[in-house]
TIFIDREN-478080 format. One record per atom (N, C-alpha, C): residue in three letters; x, y, z. Coordinates in steps of 0.001 Angstrom, whole numbers, plus 500000, padded with zeros to 6 digits. Atoms other than C-alpha are relative to their C-alpha. Example, Ala and Ser with C-alpha at 12.3 -4.5 7.8 and 13.67 -1.06 7.14 Angstrom:
! TIFIDREN-478080
Ala500890498810500000Ala512300495500507800Ala500900501200500000Ser499180498810499940Ser513670498940507140Ser499230501090500730
***
This chain:
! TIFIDREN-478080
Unk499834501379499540Unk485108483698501372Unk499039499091499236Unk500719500938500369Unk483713480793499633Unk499909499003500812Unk500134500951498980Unk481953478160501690Unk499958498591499045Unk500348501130501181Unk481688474643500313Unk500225498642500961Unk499570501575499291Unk481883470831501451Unk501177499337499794Unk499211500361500173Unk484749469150501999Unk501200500045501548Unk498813500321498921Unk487832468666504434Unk501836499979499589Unk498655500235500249Unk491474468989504292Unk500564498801499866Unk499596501100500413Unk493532466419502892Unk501337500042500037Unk498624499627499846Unk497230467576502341Unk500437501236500734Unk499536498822499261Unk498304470057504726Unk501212499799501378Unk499073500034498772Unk500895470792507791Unk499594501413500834Unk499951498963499058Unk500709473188511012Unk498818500856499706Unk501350499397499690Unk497317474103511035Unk499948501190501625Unk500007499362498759Unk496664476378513881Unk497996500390500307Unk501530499617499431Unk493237477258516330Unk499941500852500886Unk500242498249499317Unk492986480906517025Unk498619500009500893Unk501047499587499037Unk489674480618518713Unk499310498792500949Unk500901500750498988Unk487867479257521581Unk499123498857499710Unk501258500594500713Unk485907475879521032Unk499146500055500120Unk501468499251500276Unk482883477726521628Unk499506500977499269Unk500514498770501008Unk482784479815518872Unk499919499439499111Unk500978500584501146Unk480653479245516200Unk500865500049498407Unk500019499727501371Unk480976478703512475Unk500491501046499465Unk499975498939500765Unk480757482069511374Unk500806500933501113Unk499303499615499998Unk482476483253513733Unk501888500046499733Unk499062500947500701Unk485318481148512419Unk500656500699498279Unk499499499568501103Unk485221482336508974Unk499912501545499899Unk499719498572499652Unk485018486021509825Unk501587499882500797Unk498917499821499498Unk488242485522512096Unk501362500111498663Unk499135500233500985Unk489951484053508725Unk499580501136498967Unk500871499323501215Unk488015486610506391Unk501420501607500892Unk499641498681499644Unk489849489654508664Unk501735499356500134Unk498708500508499461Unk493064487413509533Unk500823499750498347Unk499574499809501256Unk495297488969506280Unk500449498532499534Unk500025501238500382Unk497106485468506126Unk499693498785499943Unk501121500799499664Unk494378483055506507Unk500134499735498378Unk500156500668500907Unk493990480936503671Unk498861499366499817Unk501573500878499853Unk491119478657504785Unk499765499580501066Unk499792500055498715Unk489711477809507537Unk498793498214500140Unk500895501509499535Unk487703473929508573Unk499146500071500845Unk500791499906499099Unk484674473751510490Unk500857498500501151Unk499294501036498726Unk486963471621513125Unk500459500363501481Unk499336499005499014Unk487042473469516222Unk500904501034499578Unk499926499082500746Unk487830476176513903Unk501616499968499479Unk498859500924500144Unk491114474349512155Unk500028501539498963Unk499471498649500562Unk492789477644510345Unk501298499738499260Unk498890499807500240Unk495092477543507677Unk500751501101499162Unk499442498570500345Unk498028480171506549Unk500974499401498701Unk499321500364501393Unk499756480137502995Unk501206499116499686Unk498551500991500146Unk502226477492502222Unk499411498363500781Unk499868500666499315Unk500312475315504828Unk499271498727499509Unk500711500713500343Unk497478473848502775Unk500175499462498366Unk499936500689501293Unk497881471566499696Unk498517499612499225Unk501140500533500567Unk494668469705498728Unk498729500362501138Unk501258500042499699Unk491009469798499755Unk498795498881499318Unk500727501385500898Unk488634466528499026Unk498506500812500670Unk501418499734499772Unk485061467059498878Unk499401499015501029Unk500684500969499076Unk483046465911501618Unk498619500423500265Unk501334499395499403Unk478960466437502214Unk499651500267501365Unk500364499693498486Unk479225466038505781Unk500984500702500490Unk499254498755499296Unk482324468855506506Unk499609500659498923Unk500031498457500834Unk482583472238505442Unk501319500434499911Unk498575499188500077Unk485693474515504751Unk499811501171499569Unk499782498837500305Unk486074477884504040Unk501282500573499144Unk498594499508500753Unk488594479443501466Unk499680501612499781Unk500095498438500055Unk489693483156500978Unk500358500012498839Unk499905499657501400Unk489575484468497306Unk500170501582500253Unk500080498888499985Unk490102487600495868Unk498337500446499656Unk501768498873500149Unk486615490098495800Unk499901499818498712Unk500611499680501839Unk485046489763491986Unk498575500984500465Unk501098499285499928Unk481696491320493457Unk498974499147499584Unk500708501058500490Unk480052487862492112Unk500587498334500827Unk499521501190499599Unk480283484580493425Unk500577498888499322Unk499520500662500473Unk482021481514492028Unk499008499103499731Unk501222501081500176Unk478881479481489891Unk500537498307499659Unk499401501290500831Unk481028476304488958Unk500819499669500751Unk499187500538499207Unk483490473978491227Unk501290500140498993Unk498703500193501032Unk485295473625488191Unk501121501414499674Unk499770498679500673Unk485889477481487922Unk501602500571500872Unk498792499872499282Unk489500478367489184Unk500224501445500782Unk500209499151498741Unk489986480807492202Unk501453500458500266Unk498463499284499814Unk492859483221493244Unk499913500809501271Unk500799499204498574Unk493154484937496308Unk502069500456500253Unk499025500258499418Unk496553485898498054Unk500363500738501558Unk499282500353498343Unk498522485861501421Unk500922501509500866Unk499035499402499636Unk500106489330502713Unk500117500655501296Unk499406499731499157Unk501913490636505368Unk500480501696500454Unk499568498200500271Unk503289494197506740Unk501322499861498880Unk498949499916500508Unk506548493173504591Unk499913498844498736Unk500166501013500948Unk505482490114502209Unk498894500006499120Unk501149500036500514Unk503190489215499870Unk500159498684499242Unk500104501482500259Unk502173485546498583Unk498795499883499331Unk501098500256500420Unk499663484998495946Unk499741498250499823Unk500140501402500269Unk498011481555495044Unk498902499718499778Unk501469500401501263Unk495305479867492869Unk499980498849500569Unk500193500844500061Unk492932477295493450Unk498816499240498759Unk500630500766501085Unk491719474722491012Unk499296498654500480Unk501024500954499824Unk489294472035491199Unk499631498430498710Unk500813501412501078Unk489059468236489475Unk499748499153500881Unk500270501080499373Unk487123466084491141Unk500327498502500795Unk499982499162498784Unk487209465556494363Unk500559500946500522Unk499101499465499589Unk489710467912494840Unk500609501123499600Unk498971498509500252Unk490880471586495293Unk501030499660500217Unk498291499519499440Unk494356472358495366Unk500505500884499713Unk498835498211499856Unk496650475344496266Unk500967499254499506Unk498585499739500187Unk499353476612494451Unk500177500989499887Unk499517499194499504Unk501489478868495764Unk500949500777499122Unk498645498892500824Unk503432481859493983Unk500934500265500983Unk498797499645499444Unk506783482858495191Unk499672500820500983Unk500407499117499229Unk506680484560498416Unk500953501332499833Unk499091498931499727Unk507884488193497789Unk499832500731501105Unk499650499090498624Unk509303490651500449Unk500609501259499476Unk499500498491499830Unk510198494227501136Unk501442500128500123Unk498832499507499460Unk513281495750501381Unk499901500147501587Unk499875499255498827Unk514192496457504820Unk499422501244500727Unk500218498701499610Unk512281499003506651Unk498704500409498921Unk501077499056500699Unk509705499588503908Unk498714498658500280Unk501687500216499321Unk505670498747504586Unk499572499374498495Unk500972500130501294Unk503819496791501907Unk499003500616500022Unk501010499723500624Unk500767497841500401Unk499274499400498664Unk499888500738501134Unk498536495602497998Unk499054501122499346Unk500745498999500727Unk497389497803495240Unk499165498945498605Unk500371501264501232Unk495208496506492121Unk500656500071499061Unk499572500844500354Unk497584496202490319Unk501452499475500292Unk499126500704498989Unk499888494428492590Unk500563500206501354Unk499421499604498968Unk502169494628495688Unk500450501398499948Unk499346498920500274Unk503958498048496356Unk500616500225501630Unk499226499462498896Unk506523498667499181Unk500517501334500057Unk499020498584500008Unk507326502290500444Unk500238500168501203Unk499880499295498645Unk509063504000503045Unk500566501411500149Unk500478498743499927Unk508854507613504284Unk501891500454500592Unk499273499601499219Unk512409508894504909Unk500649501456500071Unk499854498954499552Unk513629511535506901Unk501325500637499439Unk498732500100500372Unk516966513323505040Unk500360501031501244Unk499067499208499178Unk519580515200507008Unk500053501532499676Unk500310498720500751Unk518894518450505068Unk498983500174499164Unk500957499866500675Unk516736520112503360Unk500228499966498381Unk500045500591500816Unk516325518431499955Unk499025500373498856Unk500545499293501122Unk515180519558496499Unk499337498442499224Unk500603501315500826Unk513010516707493905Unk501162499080500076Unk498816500665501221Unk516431515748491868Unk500995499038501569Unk499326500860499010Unk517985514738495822Unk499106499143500302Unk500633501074499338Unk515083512700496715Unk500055499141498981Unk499572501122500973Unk515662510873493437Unk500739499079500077Unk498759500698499826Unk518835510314493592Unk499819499107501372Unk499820500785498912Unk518586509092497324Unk499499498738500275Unk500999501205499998Unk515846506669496848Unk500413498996499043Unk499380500892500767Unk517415505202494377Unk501479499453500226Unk498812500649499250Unk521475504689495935Unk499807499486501057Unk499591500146498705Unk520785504291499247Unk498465499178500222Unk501332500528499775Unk517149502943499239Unk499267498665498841Unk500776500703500829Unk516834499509497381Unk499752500252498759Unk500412499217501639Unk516899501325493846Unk498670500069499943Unk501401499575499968Unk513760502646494696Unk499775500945498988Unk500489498849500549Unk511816505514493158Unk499367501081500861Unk501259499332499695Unk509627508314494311Unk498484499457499939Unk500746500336499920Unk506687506707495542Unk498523501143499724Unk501370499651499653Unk503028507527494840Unk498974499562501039Unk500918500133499151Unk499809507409496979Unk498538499285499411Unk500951500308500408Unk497259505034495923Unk498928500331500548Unk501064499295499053Unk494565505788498544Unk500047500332501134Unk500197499268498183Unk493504506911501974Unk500901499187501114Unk499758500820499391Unk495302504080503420Unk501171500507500171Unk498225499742500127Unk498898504666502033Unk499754502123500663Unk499646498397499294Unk498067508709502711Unk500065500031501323Unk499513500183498821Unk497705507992506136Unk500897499302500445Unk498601501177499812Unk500572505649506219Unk501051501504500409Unk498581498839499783Unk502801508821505466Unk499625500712500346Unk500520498967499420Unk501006511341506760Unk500717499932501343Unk499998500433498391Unk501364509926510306Unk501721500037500263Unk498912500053499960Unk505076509159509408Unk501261501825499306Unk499210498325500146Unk505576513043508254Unk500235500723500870Unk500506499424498762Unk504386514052511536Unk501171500828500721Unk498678500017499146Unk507657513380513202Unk501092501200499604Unk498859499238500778Unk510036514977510294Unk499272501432499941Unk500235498640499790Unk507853518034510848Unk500228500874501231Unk498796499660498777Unk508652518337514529Unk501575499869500343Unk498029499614499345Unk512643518181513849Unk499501501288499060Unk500079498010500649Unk511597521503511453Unk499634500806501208Unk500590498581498999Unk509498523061514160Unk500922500142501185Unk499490500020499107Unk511110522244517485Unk501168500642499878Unk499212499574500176Unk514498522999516135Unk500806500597498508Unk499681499392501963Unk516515524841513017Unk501063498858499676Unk499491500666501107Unk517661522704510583Unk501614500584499343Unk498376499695500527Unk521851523144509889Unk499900501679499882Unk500560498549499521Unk520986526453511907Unk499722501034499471Unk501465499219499916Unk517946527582510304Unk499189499625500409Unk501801500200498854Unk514593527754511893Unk498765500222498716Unk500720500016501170Unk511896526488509679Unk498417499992500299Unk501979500217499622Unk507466526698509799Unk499915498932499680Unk500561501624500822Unk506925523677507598Unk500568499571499337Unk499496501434500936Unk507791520542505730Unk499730499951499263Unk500730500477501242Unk507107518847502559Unk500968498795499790Unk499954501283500638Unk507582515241501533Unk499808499880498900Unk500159500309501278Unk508570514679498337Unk499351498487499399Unk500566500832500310Unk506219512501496331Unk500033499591498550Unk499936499527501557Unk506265511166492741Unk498759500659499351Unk500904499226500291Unk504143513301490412Unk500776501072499197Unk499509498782500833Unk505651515811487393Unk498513500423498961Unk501207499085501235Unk503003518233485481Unk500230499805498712Unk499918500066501621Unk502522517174482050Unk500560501458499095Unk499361498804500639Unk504388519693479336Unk498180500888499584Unk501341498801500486Unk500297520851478272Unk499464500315501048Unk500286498805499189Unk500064522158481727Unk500863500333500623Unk498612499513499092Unk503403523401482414Unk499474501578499903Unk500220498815500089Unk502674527086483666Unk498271499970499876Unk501336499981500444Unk499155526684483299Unk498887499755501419Unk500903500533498389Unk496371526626486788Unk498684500341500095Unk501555500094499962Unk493037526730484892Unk499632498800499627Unk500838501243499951Unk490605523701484828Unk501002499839498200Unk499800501167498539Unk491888521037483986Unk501154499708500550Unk498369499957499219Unk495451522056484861Unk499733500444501610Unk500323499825498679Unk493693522288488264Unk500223499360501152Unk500283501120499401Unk493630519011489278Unk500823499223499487Unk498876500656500353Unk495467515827489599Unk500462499712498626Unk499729500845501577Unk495245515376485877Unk500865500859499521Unk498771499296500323Unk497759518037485706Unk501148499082500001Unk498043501246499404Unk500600514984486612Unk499870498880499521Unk499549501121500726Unk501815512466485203Unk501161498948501094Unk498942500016499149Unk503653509838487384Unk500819498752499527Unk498881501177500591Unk506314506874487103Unk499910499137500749Unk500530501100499316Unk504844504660489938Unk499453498912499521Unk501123501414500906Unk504046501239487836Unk499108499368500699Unk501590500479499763Unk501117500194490087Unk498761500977500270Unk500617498924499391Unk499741503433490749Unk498718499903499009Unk501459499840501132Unk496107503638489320Unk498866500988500908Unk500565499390499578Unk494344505541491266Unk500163501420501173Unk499654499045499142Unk495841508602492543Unk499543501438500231Unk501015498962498874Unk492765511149492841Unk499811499646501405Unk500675500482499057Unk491796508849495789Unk501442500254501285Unk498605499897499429Unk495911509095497491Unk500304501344500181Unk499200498426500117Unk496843512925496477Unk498729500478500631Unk500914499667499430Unk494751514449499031Unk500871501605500228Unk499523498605500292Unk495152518389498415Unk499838500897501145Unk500612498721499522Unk495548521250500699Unk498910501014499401Unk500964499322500429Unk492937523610500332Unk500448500608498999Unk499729499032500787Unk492978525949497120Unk501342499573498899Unk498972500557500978Unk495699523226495574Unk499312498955499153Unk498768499288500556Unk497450522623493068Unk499519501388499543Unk500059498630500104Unk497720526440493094Unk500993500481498694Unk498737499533500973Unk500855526813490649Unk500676500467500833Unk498632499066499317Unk503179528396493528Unk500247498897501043Unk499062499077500721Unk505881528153493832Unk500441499224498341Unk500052500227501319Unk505962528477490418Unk501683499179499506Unk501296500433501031Unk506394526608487830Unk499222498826500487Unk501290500729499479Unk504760524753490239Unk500201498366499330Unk499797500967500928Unk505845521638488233Unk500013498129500804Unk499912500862499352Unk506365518887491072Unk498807500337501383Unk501023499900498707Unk504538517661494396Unk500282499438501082Unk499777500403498568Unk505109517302498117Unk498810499925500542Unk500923500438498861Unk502850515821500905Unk500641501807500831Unk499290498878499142Unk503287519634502790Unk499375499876501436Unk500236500445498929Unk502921519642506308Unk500360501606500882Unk499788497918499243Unk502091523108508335Unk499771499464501413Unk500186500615498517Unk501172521017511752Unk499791498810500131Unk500456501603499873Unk500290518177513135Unk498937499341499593Unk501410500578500765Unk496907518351511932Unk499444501080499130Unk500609499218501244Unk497113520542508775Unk501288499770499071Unk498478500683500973Unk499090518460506045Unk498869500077498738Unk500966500793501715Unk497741517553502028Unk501430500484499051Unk498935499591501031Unk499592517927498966Unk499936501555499417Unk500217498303500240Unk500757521259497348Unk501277499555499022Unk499473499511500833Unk502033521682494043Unk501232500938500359Unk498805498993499395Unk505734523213494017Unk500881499992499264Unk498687500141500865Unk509156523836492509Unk500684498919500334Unk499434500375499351Unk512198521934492789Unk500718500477500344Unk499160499838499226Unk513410523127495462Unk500168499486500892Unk499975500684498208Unk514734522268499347Unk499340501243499800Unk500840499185499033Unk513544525659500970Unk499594500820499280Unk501111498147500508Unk510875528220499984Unk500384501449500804Unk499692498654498728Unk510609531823500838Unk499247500280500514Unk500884499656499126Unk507933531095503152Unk499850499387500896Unk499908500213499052Unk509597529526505582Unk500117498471499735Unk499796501501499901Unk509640525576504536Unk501366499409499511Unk498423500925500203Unk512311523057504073Unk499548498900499738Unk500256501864500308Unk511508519505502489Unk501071499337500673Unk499175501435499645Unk512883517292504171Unk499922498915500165Unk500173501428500198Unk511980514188503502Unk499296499255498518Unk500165500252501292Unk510815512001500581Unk499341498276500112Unk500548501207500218Unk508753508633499900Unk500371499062498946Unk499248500955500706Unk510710505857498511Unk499165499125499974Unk500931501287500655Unk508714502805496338Unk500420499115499396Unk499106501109500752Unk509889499505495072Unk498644499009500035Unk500876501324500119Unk508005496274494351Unk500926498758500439Unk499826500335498966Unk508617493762496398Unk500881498879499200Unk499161500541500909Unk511318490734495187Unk499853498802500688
***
């Protein structure tokens, strides 16, 4: 949040989330945690959300608050132009502010949205919508491809940027692991799941499960915002193992309710140790 002097000037539908006994700071903490908060006015804590605020005039005797994106440094210059943006469980809205005397002003990028049914996520480098779905059978890589892509928004096989999105699907595997356990699947009876995820083993460690074909740097993936997916691919113990060989792809696997991670695997639907994939993580960017 940057603090600074000044007062709103062009704006509509302001709103005042808090009590007029709450202070300052607690004011710009409400907007600092409140995802589409834009800025907020020391005015009985005057709050605004993306689209709502136009200009800002300098004033010594108000204050205002604006939300930027994190640099890890502060902004030394009025003149210096500022970016921050606006999102939602299903949207996302960026927008820059600039400064010529007296006067900031927002402008607003296009508001994009999700497909239907799928969860944003802002990654650095950009939006990313996925959603976790359950198929009707048990499903090999080449079907979760295909599916995510006809029937799902011409999606892809989503990746896992961090702890956030892994618990996103984790939580949402949960379920598709109790229709395996509770009951058999197009009457078989299955132990465990796996969620197909994107992720193929580079050709210089195809067959291969010594350092550094050990680790995620064994994979290569096709997720265009994905940048950080040591911090997302969170491994069962003793994985990627290479089995079932050639071990070449990767599912979120799921043995209970509270013993899931990823595990290196073929493409197949069912192993011969009792699992059945059935399900798969579809990814798009948002439009």
């Amino acid at each position: 949040m940057v603090i600074t002097n000044g007062e709103p000037e062009m704006y509509s539908n302001p709103i005042y989330p808090l009590d007029a006994s709450a202070t300052w700071e607690e004011c710009i903490q409400y907007c600092y945690n409140l995802a589409t908060c834009v800025a907020v006015y020391d005015n009985n804590c005057e709050l605004f959300e993306a689209g709502n605020l136009e200009t800002i005039t300098k004033n010594l005797e108000k204050r205002v608050a604006f939300k930027i994106d994190s640099t890890g440094t502060c902004p030394t210059d009025s003149a210096e132009n500022l970016e921050g943006y606006s999102p939602t469980n299903t949207s996302y809205q960026d927008y820059s502010i600039s400064f010529s005397a007296p006067t900031w002003t927002f402008s607003y990028g296009d508001e994009l949205t999700c497909p239907q049914n799928f969860t944003l996520f802002v990654r650095e480098k950009g939006p990313w919508c996925m959603q976790v779905i359950e198929h009707y059978a048990c499903a090999n890589r080449t079907v979760a491809e295909i599916m995510c892509n006809v029937n799902y928004s011409s999606s892809i096989l989503s990746g896992l940027e961090n702890q956030a999105e892994f618990d996103y699907v984790s939580a949402l595997a949960i379920p598709i692991y109790n229709t395996v356990n509770t009951g058999p699947v197009n009457n078989v009876q299955y132990s465990y799941t796996g969620i197909w995820v994107d992720g193929l083993k580079t050709q210089a460690c195809t067959n291969i499960t010594t350092s550094p074909c050990d680790t995620i740097s064994a994979f290569e993936f096709s997720d265009p915002t994905l940048s950080t997916p040591e911090l997302g691919y969170q491994w069962l113990s003793g994985n990627p193992d290479g089995s079932l060989a050639p071990a070449n792809e990767i599912v979120l696997r799921v043995n209970s309710a509270t013993s899931y991670g990823m595990d290196d695997t073929a493409n197949t639907a069912i192993t011969t140790s009792g699992g059945c994939y059935l399900g798969y993580v579809c990814g798009t960017e948002p439009s």
